[in-house]
N, C-alpha and C positions, 0 to 999 in steps of 0.2 A: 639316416638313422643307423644305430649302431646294432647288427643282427649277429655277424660271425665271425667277430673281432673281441680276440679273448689274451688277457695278459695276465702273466703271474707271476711274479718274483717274489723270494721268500729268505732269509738269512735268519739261518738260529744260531743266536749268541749266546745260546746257553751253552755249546760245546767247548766256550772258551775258559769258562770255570774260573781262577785266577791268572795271573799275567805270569806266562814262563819267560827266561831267560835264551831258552833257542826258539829260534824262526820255524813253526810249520806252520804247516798250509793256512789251518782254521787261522789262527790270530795273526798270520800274514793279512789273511781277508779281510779281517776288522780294520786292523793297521790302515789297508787301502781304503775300507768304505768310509772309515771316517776323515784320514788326510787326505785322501788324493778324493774320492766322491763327493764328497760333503765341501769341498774345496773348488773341484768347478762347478757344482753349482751355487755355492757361495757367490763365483768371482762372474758367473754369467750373470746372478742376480747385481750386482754392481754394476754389471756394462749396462742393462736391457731392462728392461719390462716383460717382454712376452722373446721365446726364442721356441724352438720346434725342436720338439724328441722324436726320433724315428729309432723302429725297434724294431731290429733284423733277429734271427734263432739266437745269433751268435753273438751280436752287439749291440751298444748303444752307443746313439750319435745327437751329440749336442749341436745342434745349428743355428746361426743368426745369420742373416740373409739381408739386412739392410742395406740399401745404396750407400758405397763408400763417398762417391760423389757429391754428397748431398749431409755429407756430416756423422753417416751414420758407423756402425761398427758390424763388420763380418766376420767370422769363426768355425771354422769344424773343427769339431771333437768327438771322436772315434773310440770308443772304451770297450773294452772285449767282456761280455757278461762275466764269463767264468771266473774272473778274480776276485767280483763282489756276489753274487749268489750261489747260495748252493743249491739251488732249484729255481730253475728258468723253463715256464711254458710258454707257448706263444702262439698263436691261430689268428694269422692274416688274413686278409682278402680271399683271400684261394690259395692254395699249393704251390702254384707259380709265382705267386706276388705275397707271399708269408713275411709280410711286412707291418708296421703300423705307424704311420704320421700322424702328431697333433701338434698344437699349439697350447703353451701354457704358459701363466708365470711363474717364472722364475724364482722368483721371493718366494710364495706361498711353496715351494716345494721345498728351497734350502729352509723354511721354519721349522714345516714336517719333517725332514730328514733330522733335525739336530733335539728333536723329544725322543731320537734314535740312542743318546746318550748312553746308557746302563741299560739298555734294551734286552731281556730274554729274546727276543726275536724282534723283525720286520717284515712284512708282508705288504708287497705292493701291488696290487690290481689296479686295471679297468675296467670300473663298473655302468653302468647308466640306472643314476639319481636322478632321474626327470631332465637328467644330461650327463653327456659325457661325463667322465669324472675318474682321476685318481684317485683310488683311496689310498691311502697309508695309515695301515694298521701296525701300531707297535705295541709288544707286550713288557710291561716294565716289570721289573722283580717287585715281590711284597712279602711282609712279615708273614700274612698271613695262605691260606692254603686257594684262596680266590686271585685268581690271577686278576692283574688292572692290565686294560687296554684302553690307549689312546687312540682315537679315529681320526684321520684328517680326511677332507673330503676336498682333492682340488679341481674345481673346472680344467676341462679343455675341450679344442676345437678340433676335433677330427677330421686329418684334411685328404679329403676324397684322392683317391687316384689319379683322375686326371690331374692333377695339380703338382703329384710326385716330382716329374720333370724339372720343376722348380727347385727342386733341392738336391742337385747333384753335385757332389763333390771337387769342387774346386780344383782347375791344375794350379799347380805349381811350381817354380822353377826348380831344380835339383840345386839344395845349397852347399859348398867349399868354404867349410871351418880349418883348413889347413893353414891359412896366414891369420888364424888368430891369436896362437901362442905372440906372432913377430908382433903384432899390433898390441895385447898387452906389458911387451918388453917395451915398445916406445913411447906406451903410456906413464911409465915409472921413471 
């Protein structure tokens, strides 16, 4: 059960006011949350069904861990909170292990994420609804002086500790893009 495992993520789009012509920080953030966030989990909902988020202070890591062997498709993805939140808390396991593993799908988050559209804000928590669960709360602008929120509520599997071991970071070989220029001169 879920006792001292606490997540918060929060982005207020209302600092973005209307769309400026130079790049700062806040509407860089949007930029990112909606092409580049909204975009892998789009393209993991296309590979997968269920993939594992694991949530360090500092990051988030998108993981598929299927036997390549066997037909399936593998993936890390590494994203450093600080480009999409402006407020990130996090209370793992303990001090020492200030981490969080689950399992979700995929789909059901890129739907949630894209009601993010015209969003005054997003708020993302881990709550326990008679089960684990993301929520995603977004606040949409309205005429009126009542703010409208939308709630999504997504299952996930919280995967204990001992199980972590299974989700470490893949090596990989160090790659040499330097004969790429020569290979697309002899493609032409």
């Amino acid at each position: 059960m879920i006792k001292n495992i606490y997540m918060y993520l929060e982005y207020d789009m209302s600092k973005i006011g209307t769309p400026v012509t130079c790049w700062d920080t806040v509407y860089g953030n949007l930029i990112l949350f909606y092409f580049f966030l909204l975009g892998v989990v789009n393209t993991i909902s296309k590979l997968t069904k269920t993939c594992t988020l694991r949530l360090t202070t500092d990051k988030l890591y998108f993981i598929l861990s299927d036997k390549v062997a066997n037909g399936g498709v593998s993936m890390w993805c590494e994203l450093s909170q600080g480009n999409f939140f402006d407020e990130f808390q996090l209370e793992g396991v303990s001090t020492e292990h200030n981490e969080i593993y689950m399992d979700l799908a995929a789909e059901n988050l890129s739907r949630a994420l894209k009601t993010a559209h015209n969003a005054k804000s997003l708020k993302i928590k881990l709550t326990n609804k008679h089960c684990p669960c993301i929520t995603v709360a977004v606040e949409l602008p309205s005429l009126s002086r009542v703010s409208r929120v939308v709630t999504h509520d997504i299952p996930v599997g919280v995967i204990p500790k001992k199980l972590w071991n299974d989700f470490k970071e893949p090596s990989v070989p160090d790659f040499d893009v330097s004969d790429l220029k020569t290979y697309f001169l002899l493609d032409e």
